[in-house]
C-alpha positions as CSV (number, residue, x, y, z in Angstrom):
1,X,0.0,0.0,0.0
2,X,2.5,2.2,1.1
3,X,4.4,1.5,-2.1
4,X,1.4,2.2,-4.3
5,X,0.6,5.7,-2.4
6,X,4.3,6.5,-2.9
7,X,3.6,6.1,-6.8
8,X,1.1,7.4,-6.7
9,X,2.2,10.9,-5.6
10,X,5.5,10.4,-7.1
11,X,3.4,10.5,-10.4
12,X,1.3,13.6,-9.2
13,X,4.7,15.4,-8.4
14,X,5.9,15.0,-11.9
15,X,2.9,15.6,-13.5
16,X,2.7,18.7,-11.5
17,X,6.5,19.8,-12.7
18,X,5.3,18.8,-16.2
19,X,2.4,21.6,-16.0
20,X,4.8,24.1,-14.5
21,X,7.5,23.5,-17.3
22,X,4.8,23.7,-20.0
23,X,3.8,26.9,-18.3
24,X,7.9,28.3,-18.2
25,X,8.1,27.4,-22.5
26,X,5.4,29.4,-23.1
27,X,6.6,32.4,-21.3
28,X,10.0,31.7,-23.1
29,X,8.5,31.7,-26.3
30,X,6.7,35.1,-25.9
31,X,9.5,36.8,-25.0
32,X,10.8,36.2,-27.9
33,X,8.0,37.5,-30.4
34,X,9.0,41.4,-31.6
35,X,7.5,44.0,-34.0
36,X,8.8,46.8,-36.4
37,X,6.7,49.2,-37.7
38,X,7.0,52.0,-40.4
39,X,5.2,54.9,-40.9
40,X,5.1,57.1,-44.8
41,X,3.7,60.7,-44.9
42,X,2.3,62.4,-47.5
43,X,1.9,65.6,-48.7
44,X,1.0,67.1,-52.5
45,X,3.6,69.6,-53.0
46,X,2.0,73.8,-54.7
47,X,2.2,75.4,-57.7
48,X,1.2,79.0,-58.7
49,X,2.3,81.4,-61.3
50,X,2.1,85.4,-60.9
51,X,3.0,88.1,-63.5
52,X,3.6,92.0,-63.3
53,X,3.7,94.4,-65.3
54,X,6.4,96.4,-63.7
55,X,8.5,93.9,-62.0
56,X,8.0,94.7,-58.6
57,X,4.2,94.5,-57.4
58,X,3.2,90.2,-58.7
59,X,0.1,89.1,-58.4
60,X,-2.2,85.8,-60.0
61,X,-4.1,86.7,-62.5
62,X,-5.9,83.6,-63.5
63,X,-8.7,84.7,-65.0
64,X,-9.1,86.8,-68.8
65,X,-8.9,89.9,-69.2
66,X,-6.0,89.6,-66.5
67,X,-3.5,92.2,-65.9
68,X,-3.7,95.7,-68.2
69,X,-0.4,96.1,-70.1
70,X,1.2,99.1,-70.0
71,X,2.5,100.1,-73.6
72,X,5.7,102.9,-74.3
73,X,3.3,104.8,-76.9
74,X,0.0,105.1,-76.4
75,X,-1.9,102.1,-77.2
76,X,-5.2,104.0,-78.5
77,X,-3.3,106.4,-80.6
78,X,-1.7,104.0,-83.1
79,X,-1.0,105.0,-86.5
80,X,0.5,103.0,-89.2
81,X,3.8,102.1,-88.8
82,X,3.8,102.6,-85.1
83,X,5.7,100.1,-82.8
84,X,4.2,100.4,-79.0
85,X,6.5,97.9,-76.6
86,X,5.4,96.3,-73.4
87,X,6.8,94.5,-70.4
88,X,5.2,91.7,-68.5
89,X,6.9,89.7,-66.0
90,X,6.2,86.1,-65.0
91,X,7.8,83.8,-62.3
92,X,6.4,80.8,-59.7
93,X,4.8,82.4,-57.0
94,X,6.6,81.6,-53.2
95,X,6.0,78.6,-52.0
96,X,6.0,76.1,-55.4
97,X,7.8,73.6,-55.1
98,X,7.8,72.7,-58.7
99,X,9.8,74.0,-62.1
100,X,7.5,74.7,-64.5
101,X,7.1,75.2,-68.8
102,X,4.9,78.1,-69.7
103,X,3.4,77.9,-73.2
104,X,2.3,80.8,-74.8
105,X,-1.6,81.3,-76.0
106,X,-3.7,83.6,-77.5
107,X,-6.6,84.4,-75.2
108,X,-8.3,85.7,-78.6
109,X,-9.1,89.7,-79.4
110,X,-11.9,91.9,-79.3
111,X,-13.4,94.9,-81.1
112,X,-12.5,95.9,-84.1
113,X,-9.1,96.9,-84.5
114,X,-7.1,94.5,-87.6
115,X,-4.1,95.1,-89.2
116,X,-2.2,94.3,-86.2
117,X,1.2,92.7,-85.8
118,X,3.6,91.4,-82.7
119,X,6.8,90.0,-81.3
120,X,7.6,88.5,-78.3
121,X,11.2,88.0,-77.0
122,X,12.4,86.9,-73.7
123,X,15.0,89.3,-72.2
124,X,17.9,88.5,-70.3
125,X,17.7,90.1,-66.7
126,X,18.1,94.0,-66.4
127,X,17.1,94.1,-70.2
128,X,15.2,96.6,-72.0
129,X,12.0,96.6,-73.9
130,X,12.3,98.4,-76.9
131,X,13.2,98.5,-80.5
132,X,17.1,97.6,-79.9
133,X,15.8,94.9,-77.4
134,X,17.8,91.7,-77.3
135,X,16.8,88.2,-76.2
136,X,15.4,84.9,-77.0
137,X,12.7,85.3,-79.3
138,X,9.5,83.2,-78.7
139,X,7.3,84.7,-81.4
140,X,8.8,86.5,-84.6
141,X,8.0,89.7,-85.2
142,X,5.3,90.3,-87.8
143,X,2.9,87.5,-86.0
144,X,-0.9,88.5,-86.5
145,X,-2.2,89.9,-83.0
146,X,-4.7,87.1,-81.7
147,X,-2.6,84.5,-82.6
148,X,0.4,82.3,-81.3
149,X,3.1,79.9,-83.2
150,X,2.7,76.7,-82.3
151,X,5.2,75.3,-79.6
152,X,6.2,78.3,-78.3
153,X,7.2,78.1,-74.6
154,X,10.2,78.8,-71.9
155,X,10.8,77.6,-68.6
156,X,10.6,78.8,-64.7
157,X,12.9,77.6,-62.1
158,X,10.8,77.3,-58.7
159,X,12.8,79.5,-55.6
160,X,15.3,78.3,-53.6
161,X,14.3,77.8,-50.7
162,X,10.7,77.0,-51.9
163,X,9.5,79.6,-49.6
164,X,10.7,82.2,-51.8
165,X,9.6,83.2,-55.3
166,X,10.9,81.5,-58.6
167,X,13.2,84.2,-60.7
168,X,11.4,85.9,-62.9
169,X,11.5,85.9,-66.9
170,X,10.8,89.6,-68.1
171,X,8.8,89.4,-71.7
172,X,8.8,91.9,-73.9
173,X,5.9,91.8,-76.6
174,X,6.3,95.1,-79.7
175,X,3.2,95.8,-81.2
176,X,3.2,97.1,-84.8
177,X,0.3,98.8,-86.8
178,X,0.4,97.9,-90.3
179,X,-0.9,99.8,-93.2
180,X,-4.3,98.7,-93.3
181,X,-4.9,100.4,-89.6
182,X,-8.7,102.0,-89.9
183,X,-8.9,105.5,-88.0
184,X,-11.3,105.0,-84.9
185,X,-11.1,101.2,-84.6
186,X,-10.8,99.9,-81.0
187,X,-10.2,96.0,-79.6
188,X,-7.8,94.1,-77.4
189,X,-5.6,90.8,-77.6
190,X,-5.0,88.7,-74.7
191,X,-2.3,86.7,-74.2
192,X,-2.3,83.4,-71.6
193,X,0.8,82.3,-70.0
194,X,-0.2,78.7,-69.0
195,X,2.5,76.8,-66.5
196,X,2.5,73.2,-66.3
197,X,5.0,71.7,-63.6
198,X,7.9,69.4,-64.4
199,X,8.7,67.7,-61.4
């Protein structure tokens, strides 16, 4: 009997240490489980363009007629012959954190003024728009007012920092009466600079 209960609780005892080892390899195990985790954030970076017409005040002007172009001769006075130059300026606005390729448009014309002509060159910085005006031409002299060359664009570098404005390209656009001006005849052409980014 006494041999039997001695088995007996012999088996209990290692039974019981078999539970409590069981119980140890489970903790063992855990402790060896670990995560990593990583974490992307995302943000869509800005783009504006801003013109002016003297270089110094810039403002958007996204919508037609946009900003009024100040010409050297008076604009409503033409007579044949008569070449009347104007400055606009266009750069990335602060904050754009993308270059960009403007293409030139025509916005169309109104009224009845015909017998119009222009040029457009792009000046170097500090240059002057007038007849002895140097540059990169983007639309030839002689060009119909109210229309635009296919193809014809030039490029803005964003600022650096981003926070800052992009530099500025200065245009230069010469307007030429022909000939065939009519005395009295009144209209407008306007021209869209349309920036697409390409970062």
């Amino acid at each position: 009997m006494v041999d039997a209960r001695r088995r007996k609780g012999m088996v209990r005892a290692i039974l019981a240490g078999g539970i409590v080892l069981g119980v140890g390899a489970a903790v063992t195990l855990a402790a060896w489980n670990a995560s990593e985790f990583a974490t992307g954030t995302f943000r869509a970076g800005t783009f504006a363009i801003e013109g002016s017409t003297d270089g110094t005040a810039y403002a958007s002007h996204a919508t037609a007629p946009g900003a009024s172009l100040s010409f050297s001769t008076d604009a409503t006075d033409l007579s044949p012959s008569t070449t009347t130059y104007s400055s606009y300026w266009v750069r990335l606005a602060a904050g754009t954190t993308d270059a960009a390729t403007v293409t030139v448009q025509s916005a169309g014309t109104s009224g009845t003024v015909s017998d119009l002509t222009y040029g457009m060159v792009a000046l170097p910085p500090g240059g002057t728009c007038d007849a002895d005006a140097t540059g990169t031409t983007l639309v030839g002299a002689g060009t119909a007012v109210g229309t635009v060359p296919s193809a014809v664009t030039f490029d803005l570098a964003a600022g650096s920092p981003s926070s800052s404005p992009g530099t500025a390209v200065q245009l230069c656009i010469a307007v030429t009466a022909g000939s065939g001006l009519q005395q009295g005849q009144t209209g407008s052409a306007t021209w869209q600079f349309a920036a697409q980014s390409t970062d």
